[in-house]
C-alpha positions in Angstrom: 172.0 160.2 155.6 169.1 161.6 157.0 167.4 160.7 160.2 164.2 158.5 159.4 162.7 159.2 163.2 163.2 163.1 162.8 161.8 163.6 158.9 158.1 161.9 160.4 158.6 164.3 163.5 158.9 167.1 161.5 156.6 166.3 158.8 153.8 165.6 161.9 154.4 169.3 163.3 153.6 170.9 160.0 150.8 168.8 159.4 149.6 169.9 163.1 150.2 174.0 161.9 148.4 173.2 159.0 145.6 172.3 160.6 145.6 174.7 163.2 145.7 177.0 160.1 142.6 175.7 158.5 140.8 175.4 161.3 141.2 178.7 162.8 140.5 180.0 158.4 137.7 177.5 158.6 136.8 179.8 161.9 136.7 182.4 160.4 134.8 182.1 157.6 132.4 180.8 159.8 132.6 183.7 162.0 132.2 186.2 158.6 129.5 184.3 157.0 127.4 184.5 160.8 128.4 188.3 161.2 127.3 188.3 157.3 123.7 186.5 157.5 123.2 188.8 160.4 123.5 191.7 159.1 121.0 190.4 156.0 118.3 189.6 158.1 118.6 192.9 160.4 118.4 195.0 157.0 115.4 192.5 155.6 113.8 193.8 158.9 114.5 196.8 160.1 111.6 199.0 159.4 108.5 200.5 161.5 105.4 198.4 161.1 102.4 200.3 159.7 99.9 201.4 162.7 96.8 199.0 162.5 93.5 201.5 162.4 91.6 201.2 165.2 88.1 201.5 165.1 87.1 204.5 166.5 84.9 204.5 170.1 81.3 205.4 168.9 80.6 208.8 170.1 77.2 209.5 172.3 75.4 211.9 169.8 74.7 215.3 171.7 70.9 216.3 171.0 70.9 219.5 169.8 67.9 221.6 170.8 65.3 222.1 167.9 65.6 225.4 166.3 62.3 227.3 166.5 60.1 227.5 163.1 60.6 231.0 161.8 57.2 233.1 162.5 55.3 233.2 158.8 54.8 237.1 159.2 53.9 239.8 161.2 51.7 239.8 164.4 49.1 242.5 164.8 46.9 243.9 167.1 43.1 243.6 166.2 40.1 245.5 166.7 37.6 244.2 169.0 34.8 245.2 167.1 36.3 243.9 163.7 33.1 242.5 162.4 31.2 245.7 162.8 33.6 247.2 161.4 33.9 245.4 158.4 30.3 246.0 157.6 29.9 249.6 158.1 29.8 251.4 154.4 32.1 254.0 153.2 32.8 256.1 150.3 33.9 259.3 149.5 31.8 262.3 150.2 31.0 264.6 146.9 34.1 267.2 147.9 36.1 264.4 146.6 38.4 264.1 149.4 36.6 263.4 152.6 35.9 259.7 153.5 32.1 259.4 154.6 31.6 256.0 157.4 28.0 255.8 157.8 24.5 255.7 156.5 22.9 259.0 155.2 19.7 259.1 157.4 21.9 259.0 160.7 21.0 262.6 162.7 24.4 263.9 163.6 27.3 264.0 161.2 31.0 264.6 162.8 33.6 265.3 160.9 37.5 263.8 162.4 40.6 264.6 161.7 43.5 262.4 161.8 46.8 261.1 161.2 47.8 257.4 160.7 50.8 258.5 162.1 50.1 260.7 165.0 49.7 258.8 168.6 47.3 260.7 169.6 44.9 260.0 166.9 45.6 256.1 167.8 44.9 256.7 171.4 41.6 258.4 170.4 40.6 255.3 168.2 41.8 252.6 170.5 39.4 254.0 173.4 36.4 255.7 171.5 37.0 253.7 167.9 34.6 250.9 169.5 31.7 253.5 170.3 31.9 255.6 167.3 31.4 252.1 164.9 28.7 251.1 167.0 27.0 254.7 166.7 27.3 254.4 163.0 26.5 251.0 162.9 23.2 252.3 164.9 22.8 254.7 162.2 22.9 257.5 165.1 26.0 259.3 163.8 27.7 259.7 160.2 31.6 260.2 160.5 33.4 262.2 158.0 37.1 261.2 157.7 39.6 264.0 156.6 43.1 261.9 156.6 46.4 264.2 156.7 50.2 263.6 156.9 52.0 266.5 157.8 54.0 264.3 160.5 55.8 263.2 157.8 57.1 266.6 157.3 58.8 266.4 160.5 60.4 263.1 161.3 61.4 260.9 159.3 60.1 258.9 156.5 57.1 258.7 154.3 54.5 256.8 156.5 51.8 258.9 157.5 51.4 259.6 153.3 52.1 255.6 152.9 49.3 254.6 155.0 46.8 257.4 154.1 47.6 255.6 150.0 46.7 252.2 151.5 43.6 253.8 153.3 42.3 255.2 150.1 43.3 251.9 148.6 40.9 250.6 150.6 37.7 252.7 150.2 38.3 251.9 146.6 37.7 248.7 147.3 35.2 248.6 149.9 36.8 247.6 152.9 37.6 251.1 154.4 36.5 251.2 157.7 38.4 248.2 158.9 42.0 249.0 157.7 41.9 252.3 159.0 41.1 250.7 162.2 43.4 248.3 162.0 46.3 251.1 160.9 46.0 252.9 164.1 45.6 249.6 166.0 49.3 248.8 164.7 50.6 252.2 164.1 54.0 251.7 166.4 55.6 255.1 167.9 55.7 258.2 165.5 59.5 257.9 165.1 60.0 254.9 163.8 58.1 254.8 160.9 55.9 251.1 160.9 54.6 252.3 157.9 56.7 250.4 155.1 55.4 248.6 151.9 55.9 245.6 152.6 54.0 246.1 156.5 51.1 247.4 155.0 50.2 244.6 152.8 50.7 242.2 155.6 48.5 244.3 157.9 45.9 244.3 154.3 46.4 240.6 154.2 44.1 240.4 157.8 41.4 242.1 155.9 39.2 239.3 153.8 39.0 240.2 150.3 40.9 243.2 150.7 44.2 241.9 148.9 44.4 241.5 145.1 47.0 242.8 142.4 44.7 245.8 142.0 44.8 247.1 145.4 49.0 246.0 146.3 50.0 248.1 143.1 48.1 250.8 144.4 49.8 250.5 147.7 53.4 250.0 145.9 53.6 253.0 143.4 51.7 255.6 146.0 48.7 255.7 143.5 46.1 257.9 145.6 48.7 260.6 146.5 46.8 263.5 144.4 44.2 262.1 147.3 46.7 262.8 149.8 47.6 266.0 148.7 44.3 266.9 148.9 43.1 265.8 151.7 46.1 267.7 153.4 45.1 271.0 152.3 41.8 270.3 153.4 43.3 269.7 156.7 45.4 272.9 156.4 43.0 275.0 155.7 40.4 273.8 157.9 41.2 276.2 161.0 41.1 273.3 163.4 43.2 274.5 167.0 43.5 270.9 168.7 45.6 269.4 165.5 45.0 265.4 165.5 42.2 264.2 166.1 40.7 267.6 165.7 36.5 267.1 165.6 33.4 269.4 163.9 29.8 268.9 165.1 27.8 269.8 162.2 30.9 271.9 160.4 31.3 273.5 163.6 34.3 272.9 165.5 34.5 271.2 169.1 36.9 272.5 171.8 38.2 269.3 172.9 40.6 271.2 175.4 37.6 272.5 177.1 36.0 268.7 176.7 39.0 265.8 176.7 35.9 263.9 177.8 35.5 262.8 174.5 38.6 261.5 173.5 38.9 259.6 176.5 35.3 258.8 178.0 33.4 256.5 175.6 30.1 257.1 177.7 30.6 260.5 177.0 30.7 260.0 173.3 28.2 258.7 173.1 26.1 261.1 175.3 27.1 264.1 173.2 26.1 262.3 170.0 23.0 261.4 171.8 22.6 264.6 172.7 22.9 266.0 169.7 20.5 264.1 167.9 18.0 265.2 170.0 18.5 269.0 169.9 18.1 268.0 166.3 21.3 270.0 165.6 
């Protein structure tokens, strides 16, 4: 028969392994669930949080020089004497190529060769240009312009014929004696060629009343040059020894080599005009 004491021992041990058992399953399932919830919330938040924009620092604005206004055109020189010359009457003489400056009753009549282009002709005009206008202006002297070009023939580019066009241009429309003071005025050195289109109708723009579509076509399509062709074999055919400016008293020419007083010496101008009126030459 079985013992009554060791059946309740034996049944109180496994009761005690069975609840070690489900305690230490109870454990673990514990344990596993933690580990388990862990693991969730690390996944639910492992990511990179988006940068907040930060408002950038305003930046001091660096002044920034003004630019200066482009210049509306050319500058040129001017004539001292622009008023007088702006009055003085021209037209062209009865050969049909010389340019006449002047009033018919004046006593002497000097005849002048030059070239838009040549320096020397500008030097001559620059210093005795002033004297000569106010002899004609005092009806002491009539001027006879013969205009060539040949420096065109050797260097480069047409502006010696381009300026003699606009100077005829000119005299067509009454306002001769001013542009060709002003061309010479602004001629620039004999290489480069100042002479374009575009240059002259600026320096034509200075003259008043000189501009109009008339006179900038002329100017554009080289209208006078049967003029100019003219008016250079006039030139070439003339005899003159001192080239530009070359001068003729009364048809007769002067040896400026044996007088540079009068391309140089306004006072002297002046007394060989005087001069001459006197002699009644």
């Amino acid at each position: 028969m079985p013992d009554p004491q060791r059946s309740k021992a034996a049944r109180a041990a496994l009761a005690a392994v069975a609840l070690t058992v489900a305690v230490a399953a109870e454990s673990s399932v514990n344990q596993a669930l933690a580990d388990a919830h862990r693991t969730h919330h690390a996944g639910r938040h492992h990511h990179v949080a988006a940068a907040k924009p930060v408002a950038a620092k305003p930046v001091a604005a660096t002044p920034v020089a003004a630019k200066p206004k482009p210049a509306t055109g050319p500058v040129f020189a001017s004539v001292p004497d622009r008023s007088v010359a702006l009055a003085l009457p021209a037209r062209l003489d009865p050969d049909g190529v010389t340019i006449d400056v002047g009033y018919p009753d004046a006593p002497v009549q000097l005849t002048l060769f030059e070239d838009y282009r040549c320096s020397s002709t500008a030097a001559f005009e620059k210093i005795q240009g002033p004297m000569l206008r106010s002899l004609i202006a005092r009806h002491r002297v009539l001027v006879h312009y013969v205009i060539e070009s040949s420096l065109d023939e050797r260097l480069p580019g047409p502006g010696a014929v381009a300026a003699a066009d606009a100077a005829r241009a000119a005299l067509a429309h009454g306002r001769f004696a001013l542009l060709h003071a002003l061309l010479l005025a602004n001629q620039g050195p004999e290489e480069a060629d100042g002479f374009t289109t575009g240059r002259l109708l600026a320096l034509a723009a200075t003259v008043p009343g000189l501009r109009s579509v008339a006179f900038d076509a002329e100017v554009r399509t080289l209208y006078w040059k049967p003029w100019i062709d003219a008016a250079q074999h006039l030139y070439d055919t003339a005899g003159v020894h001192h080239g530009t400016p070359s001068m003729l008293l009364f048809g007769q020419e002067v040896d400026l080599w044996a007088h540079p007083e009068l391309l140089d010496d306004p006072a002297a101008l002046q007394r060989f005009v005087e001069n001459a009126a006197n002699r009644g030459e």
